[in-house]
C-alpha positions in Angstrom: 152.1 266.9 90.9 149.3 264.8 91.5 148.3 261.7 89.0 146.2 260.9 85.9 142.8 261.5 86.7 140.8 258.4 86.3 137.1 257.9 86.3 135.6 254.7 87.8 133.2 254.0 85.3 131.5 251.8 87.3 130.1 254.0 90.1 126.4 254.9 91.0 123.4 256.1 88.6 124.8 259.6 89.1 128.3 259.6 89.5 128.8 261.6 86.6 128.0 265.1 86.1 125.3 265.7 82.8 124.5 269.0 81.8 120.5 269.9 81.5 120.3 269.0 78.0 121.6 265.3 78.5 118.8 265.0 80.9 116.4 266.5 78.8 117.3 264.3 75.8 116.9 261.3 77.7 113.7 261.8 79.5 111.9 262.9 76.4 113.8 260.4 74.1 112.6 257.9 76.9 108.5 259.3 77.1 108.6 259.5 73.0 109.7 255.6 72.7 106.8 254.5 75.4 104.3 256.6 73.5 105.1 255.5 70.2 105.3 251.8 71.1 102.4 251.9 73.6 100.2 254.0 71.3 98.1 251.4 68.2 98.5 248.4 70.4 95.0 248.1 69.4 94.9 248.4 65.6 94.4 245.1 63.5 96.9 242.4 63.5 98.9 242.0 59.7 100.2 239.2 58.0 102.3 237.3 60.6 100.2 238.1 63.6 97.5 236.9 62.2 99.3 233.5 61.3 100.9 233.0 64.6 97.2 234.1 66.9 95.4 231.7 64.5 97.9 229.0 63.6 99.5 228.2 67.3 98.6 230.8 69.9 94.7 230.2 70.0 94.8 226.6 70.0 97.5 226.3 72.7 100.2 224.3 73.8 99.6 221.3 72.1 99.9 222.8 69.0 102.8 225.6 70.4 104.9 222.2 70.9 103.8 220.1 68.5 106.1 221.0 65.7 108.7 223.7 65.3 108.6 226.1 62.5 110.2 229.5 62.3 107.1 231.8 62.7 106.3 229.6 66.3 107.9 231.9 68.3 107.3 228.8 70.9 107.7 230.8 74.4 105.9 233.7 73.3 103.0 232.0 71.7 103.1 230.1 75.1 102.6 233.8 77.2 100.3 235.3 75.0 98.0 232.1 75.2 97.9 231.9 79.0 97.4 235.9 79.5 94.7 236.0 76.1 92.5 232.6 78.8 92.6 235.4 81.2 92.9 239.1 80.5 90.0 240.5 77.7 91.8 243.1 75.2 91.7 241.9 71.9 95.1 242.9 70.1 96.3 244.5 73.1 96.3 241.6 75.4 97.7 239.7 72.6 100.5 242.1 72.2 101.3 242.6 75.8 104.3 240.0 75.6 105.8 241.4 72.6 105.8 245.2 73.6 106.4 245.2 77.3 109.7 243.3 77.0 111.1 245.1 74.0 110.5 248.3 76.6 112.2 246.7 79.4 115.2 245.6 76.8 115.7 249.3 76.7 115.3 250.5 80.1 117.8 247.9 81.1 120.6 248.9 78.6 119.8 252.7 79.0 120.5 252.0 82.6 123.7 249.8 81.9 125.1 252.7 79.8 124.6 255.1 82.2 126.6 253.0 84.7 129.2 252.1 82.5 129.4 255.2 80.1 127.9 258.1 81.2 124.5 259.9 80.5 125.4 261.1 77.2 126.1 257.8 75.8 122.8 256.4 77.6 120.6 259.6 75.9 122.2 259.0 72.3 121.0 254.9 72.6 118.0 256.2 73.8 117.3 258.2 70.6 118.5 256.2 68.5 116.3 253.2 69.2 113.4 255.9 69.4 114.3 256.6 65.7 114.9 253.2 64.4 111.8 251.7 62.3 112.9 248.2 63.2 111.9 248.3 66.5 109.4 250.6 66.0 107.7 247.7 64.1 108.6 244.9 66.2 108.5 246.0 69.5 104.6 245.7 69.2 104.2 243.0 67.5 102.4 239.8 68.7 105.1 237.9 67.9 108.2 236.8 70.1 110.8 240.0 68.9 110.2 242.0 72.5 111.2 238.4 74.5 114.3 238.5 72.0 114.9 241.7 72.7 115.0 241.8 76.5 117.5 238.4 75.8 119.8 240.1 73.7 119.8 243.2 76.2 120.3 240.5 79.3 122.9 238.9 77.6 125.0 242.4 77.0 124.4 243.2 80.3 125.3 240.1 82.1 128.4 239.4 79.7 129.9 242.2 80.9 129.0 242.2 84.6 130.9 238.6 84.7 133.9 240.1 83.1 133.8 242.6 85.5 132.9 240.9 88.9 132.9 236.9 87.8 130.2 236.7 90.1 127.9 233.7 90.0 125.1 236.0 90.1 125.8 237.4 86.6 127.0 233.7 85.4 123.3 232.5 85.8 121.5 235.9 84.7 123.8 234.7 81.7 122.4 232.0 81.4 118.8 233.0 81.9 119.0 235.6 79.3 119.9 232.7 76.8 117.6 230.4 77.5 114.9 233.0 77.4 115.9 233.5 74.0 116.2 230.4 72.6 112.8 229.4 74.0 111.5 231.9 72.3 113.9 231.7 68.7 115.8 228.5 69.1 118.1 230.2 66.1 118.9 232.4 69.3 121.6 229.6 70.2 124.2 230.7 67.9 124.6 233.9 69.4 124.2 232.8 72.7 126.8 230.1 72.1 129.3 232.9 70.4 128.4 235.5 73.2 129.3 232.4 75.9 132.7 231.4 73.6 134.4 235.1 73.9 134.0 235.0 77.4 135.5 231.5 77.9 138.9 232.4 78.7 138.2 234.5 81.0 135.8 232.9 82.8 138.2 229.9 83.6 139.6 231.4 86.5 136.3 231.9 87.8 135.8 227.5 87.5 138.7 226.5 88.0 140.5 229.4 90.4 142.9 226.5 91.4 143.7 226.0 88.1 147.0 228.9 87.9 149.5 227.1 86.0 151.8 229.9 85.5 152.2 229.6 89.3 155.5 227.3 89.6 157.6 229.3 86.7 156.4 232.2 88.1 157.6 231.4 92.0 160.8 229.6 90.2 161.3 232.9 88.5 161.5 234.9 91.7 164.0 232.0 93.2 166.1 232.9 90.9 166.2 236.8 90.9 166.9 236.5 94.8 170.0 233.9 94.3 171.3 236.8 91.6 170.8 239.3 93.9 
């Protein structure tokens, strides 16, 4: 009788089969969420867009820097006032750093989840951010929620490529996807900092791989069993 059949979660884009549907789900779940995020870009700004174009992205850096306040969305405000010197647009240019990276937050964990999961689970995320108002109102903002957005969806990904592979590769994408965050929120530390504490103990081995200290009971436990025996 043959063994358990196991599936290596972790194979290519298209290791697992997905019926028509899945596909179908995904693709259009996928065109619906650029569409709808893409589409307005050029309507008015509101309230807090209005506050942070006047207040610290149209007079630059020194202000950006100057003080810290929770609607300075400091890397952001940074962005949108080196693109807005260049690129003519109006809101849309102004906007550009807030949609574009709240887009690529998704296309990175929809791709993640098809790795990892399957395309079923990577379809159902990808409706479900479709459908939910809070990013349909943020993600095209001119305001720093996209740049959080891609940081929260670098830090999933790279947290769980280091438990998997420990590579320094993912330890530094880590730690890129944090600091883009806190540049951006500094508040963005205390999940950073909680995201980087779970992952502590197992990252030790990957410091310190010397560092076994189970290694002398273990070998004196193996001494033994061959005296006994």
């Amino acid at each position: 009788m043959s063994g358990p059949l196991r599936v290596d979660r972790r194979e290519g884009f298209c290791s697992r089969p997905a019926t028509f549907a899945v596909y179908l789900l995904l693709f259009v779940s996928l065109g619906l969420l650029f569409y709808t995020r893409l589409a307005g870009l050029g309507q008015s700004f509101w309230h807090d867009e209005v506050w942070s174009v006047l207040k610290f992205i149209d007079p630059g850096p020194a202000v950006i820097f100057s003080e810290y306040i929770p609607n300075n969305h400091m890397l952001f405000s940074l962005l949108a006032w080196g693109t807005t010197r260049f690129l003519p647009g109006g809101e849309v240019t102004y906007r550009l750093w807030g949609v574009v990276p709240s887009l690529l937050a998704v296309v990175l964990l929809v791709h993640w989840l098809w790795r990892r999961e399957g395309p079923t689970v990577a379809a159902l995320f990808s409706l479900l951010v479709l459908t939910s108002p809070l990013h349909l109102d943020y993600a095209r903002e001119a305001r720093g929620y996209g740049l959080a957005f891609l940081a929260s969806a670098g830090i999933l990904w790279a947290g769980d490529s280091i438990l998997a592979s420990r590579g320094r590769q993912s330890v530094a994408a880590f730690g890129l996807a944090g600091l883009l965050g806190i540049l951006t929120l500094p508040v963005f530390v205390l999940p950073f900092v909680l995201s980087f504490a779970v992952r502590i103990a197992d990252m030790k081995p990957f410091f310190w791989p010397q560092a076994d200290l189970t290694a002398p009971y273990r070998a004196e436990s193996i001494d033994v069993r061959q005296r006994m025996n």
